[in-house]
C-alpha positions as CSV (number, residue, x, y, z in Angstrom):
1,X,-127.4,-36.0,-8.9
2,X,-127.5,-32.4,-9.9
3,X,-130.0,-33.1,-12.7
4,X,-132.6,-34.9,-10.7
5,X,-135.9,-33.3,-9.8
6,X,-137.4,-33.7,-7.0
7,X,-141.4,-32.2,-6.7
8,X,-142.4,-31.7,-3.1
9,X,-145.9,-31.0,-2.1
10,X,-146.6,-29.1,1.1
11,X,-143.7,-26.7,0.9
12,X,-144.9,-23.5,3.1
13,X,-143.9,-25.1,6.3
14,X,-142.9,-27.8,8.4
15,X,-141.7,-31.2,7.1
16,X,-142.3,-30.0,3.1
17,X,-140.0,-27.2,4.0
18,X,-137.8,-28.8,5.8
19,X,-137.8,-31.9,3.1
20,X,-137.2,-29.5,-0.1
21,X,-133.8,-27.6,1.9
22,X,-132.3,-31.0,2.9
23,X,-133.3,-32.4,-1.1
24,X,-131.7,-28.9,-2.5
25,X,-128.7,-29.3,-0.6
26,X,-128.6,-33.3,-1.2
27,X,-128.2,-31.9,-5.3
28,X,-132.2,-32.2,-6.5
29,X,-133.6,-29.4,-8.8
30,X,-136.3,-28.8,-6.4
31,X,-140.0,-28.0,-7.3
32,X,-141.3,-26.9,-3.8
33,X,-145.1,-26.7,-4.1
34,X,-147.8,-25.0,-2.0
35,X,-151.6,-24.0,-2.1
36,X,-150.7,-20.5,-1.6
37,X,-147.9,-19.5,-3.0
38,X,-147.6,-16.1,-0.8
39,X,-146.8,-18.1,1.9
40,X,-143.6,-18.9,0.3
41,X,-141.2,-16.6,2.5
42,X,-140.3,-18.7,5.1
43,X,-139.3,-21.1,3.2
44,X,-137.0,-18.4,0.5
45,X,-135.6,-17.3,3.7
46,X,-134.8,-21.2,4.9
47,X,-132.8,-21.9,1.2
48,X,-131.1,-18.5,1.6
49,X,-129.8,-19.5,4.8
50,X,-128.8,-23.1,3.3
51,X,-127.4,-21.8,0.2
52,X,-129.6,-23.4,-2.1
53,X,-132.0,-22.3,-4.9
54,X,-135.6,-24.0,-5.4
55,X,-138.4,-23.3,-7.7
56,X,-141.8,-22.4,-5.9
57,X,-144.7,-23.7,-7.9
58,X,-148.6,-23.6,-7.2
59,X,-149.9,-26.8,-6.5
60,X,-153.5,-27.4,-4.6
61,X,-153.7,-30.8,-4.2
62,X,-157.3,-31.2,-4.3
63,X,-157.7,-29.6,-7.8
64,X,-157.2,-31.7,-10.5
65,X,-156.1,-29.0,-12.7
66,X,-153.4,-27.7,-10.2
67,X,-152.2,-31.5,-10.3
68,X,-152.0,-31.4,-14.0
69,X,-150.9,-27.7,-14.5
70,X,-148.0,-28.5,-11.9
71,X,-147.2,-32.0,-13.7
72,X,-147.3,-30.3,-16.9
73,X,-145.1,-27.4,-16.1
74,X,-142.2,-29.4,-14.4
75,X,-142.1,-31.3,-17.1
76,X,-141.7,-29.1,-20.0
77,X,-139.1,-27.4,-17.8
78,X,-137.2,-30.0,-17.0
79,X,-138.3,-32.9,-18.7
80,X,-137.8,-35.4,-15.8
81,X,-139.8,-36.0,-12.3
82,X,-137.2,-38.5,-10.4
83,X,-138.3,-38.0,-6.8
84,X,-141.9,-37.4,-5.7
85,X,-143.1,-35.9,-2.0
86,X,-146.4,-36.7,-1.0
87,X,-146.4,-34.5,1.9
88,X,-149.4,-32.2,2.3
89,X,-151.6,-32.9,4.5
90,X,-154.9,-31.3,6.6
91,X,-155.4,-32.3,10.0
92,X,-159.0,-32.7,11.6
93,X,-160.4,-33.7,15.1
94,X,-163.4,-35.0,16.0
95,X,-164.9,-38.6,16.6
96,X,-167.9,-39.6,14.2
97,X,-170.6,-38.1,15.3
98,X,-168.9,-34.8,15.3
99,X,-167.6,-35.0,11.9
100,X,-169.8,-33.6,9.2
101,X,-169.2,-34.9,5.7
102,X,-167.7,-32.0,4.7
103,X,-165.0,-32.2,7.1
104,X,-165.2,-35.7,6.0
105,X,-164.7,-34.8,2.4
106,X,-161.9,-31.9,3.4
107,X,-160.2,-34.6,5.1
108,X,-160.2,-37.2,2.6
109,X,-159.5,-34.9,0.0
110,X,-156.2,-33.6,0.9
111,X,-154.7,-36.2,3.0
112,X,-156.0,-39.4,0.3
113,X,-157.6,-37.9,-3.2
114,X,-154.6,-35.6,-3.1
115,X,-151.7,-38.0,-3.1
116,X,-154.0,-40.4,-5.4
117,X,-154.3,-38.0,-8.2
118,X,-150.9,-36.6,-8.1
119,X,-149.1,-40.3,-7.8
120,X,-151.3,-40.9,-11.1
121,X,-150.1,-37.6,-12.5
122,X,-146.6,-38.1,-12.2
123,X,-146.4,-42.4,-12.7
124,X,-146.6,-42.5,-16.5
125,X,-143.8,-40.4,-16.6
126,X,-141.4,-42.5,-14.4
127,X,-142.7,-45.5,-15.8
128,X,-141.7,-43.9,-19.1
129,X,-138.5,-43.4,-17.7
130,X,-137.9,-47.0,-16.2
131,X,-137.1,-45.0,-13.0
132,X,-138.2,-42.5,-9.9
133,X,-139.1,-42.7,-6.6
134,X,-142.4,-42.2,-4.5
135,X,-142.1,-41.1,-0.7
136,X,-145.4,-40.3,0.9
137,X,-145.3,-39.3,4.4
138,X,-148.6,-40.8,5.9
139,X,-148.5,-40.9,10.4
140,X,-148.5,-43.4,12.9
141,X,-152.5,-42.8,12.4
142,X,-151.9,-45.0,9.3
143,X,-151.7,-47.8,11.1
144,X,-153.3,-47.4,14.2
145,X,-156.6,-46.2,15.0
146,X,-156.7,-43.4,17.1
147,X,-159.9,-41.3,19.1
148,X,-161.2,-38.2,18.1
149,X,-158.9,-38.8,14.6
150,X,-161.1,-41.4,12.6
151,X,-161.5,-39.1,9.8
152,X,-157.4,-38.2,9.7
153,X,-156.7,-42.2,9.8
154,X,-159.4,-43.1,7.6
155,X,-157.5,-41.0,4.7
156,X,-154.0,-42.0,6.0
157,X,-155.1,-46.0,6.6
158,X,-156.4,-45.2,2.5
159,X,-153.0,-43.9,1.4
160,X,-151.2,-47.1,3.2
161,X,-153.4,-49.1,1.3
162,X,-153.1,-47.6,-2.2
163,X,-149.3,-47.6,-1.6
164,X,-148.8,-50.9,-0.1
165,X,-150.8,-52.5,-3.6
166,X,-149.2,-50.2,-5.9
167,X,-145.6,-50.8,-5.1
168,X,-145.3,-54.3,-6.3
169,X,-146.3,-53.1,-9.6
170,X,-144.2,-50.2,-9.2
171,X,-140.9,-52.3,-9.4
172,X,-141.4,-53.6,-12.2
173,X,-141.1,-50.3,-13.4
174,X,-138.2,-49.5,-11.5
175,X,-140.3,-47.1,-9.3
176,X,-139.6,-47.8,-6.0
177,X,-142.6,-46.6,-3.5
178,X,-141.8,-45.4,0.3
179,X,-144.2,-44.5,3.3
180,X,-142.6,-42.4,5.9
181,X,-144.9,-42.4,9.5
182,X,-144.1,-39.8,11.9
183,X,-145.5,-40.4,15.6
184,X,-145.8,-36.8,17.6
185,X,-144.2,-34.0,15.7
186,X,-143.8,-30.5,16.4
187,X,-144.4,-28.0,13.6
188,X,-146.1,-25.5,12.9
189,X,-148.7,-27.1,11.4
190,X,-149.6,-29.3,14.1
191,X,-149.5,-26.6,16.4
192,X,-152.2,-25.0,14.1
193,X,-154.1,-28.0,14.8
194,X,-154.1,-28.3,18.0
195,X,-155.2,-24.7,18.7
196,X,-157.8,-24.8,16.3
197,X,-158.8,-28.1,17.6
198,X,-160.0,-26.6,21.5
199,X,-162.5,-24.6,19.7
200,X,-164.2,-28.1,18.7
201,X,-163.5,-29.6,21.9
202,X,-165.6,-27.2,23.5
203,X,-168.1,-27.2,21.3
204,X,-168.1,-31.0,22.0
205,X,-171.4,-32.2,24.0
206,X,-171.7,-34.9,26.5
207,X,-170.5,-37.8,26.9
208,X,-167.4,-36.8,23.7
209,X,-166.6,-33.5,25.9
210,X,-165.3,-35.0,28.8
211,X,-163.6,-37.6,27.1
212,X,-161.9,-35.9,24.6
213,X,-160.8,-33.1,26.7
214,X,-159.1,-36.2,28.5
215,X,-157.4,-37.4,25.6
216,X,-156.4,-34.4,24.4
217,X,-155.0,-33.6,27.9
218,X,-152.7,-36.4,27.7
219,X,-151.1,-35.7,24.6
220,X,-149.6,-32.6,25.3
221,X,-147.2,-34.6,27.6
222,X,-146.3,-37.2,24.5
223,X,-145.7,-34.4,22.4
224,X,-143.2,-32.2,25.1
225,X,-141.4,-35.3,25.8
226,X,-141.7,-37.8,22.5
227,X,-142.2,-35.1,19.3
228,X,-139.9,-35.1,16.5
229,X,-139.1,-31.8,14.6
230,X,-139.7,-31.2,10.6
231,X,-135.8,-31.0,10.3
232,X,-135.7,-34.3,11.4
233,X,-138.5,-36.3,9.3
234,X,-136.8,-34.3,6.2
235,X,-133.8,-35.9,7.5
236,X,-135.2,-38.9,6.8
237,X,-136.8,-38.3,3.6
238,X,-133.4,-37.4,2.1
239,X,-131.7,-40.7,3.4
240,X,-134.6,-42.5,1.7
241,X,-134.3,-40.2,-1.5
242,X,-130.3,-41.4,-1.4
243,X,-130.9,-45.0,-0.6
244,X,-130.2,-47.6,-3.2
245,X,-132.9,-50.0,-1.6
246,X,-135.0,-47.7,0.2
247,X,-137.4,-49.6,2.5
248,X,-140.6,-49.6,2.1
249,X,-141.9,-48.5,5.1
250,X,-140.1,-46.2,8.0
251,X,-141.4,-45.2,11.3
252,X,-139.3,-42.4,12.2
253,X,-139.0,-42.6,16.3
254,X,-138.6,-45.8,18.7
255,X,-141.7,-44.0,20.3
256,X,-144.0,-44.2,17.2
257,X,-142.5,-47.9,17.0
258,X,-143.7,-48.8,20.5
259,X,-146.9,-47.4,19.3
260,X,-147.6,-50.2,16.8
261,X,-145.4,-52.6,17.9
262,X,-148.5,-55.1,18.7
263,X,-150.1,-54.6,15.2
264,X,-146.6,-54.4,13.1
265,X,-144.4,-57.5,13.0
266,X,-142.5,-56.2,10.3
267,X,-141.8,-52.6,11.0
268,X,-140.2,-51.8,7.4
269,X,-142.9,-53.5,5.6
270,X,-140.2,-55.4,2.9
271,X,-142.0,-58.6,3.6
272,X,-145.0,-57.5,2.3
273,X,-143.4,-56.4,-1.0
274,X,-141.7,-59.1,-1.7
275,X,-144.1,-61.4,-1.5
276,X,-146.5,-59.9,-4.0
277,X,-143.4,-59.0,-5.9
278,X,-142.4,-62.1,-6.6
279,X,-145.7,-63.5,-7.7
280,X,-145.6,-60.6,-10.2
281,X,-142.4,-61.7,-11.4
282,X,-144.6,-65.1,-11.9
């Protein structure tokens, strides 16, 4: 294990940093990624405190040339990209008619473009390889609507569906493809969120003000009582990293389950696969 590489995108805090210790300690060379790399300390402190060493690269997933300088770099280092982390994300609230398009475009850029173009980046070379693995952590907003996020699940509905096509062709590669869908999760980025989103809530006129302050209200509840930490998603991500048959699709809490329990008959999403799969096979 201790020669497999493992780039992670998202690194500065929550699940990304939390996913790059548990992958150092699991025996991955670790490329931990991040838009600004001077917010790198938390995470140097983290691996101190784990014992293990990771490399901190510059990656801004809506450049095209921070996808390719990042791709390139690992590469030439190294040689090998066995394990990618699709795990950067921007969160936005706001229903339709408070979304402009370029908090549409934000939105869509880092939470879809982002993982499209860096997926592309770093295929050929596991293809190449005839192996590697894919993990993209998308959100229970990948599969079910929710109010005042349209633009979030619009990118994160786009990612399921780019993943759910590709991985059929995938294995044939011997690239297996995995979505990871948190429900509530406390971090530190979704804390961010959430206290920049009451400055749009207020700004919110009539009838969205009322309603959203509603919603809102009745999340914070959901969250105390039903949110997951970033240690424990990374948990995940390592298991999936470590599994022989990784399933395609994991939704990490019995709460986010319960969720879409009416829209998901099969919760790991294997059926799926297989049947396009097979008619690859021909």
């Amino acid at each position: 294990m201790s020669n497999k590489v493992a780039l992670v995108t998202g690194c500065s805090t929550g699940v990304g940093l939390h996913a790059a210790i548990r992958l150092g300690q699991s025996g991955y060379t670790v490329i931990a990624t991040m838009r600004d790399p001077g917010k790198q300390q938390a995470l140097r402190d983290e691996a101190v405190n784990a014992g293990v060493s990771l490399e901190v690269t510059p990656l801004d997933v809506c450049s095209q040339a921070s996808i390719d300088a990042a791709v390139a770099g690992v590469m030439a280092r190294h040689g090998r990209i066995d394990l990618l982390v699709n795990n950067a994300g921007a969160g936005f609230l706001g229903s339709v008619e408070q979304t402009s398009d370029d908090d549409l475009r934000r939105t869509m850029e880092t939470n879809f473009f982002g993982v499209w173009n860096l997926t592309k980046a770093v295929l050929p070379h596991m293809r190449a390889a005839g192996s590697g693995r894919i993990i993209s952590v998308t959100s229970v907003g990948g599969l079910l609507g929710q109010p005042f996020n349209e633009a979030y699940c619009a990118a994160k509905f786009a990612v399921e569906g780019m993943m759910e096509g590709l991985a059929p062709l995938t294995r044939q590669f011997g690239v297996d493809i995995c979505l990871v869908e948190p429900g509530p999760i406390n971090t530190e980025f979704v804390a961010s969120v959430r206290a920049t989103s009451q400055a749009s809530l207020a700004a919110m006129s009539e009838p969205y003000g009322t309603l959203a302050q509603r919603y809102m209200g009745s999340t914070g509840d959901v969250f105390a009582t039903y949110g997951q930490t970033g240690a424990d998603i990374a948990d995940i991500i390592a298991a999936l990293a470590a599994a022989d048959s990784p399933d395609f699709r994991t939704i990490t809490s019995d709460f986010a389950k319960q969720m879409v329990a009416s829209k998901v008959v099969d919760p790991t999403g294997n059926s799926v696969i297989k049947i396009f799969a097979e008619r690859l096979k021909g």
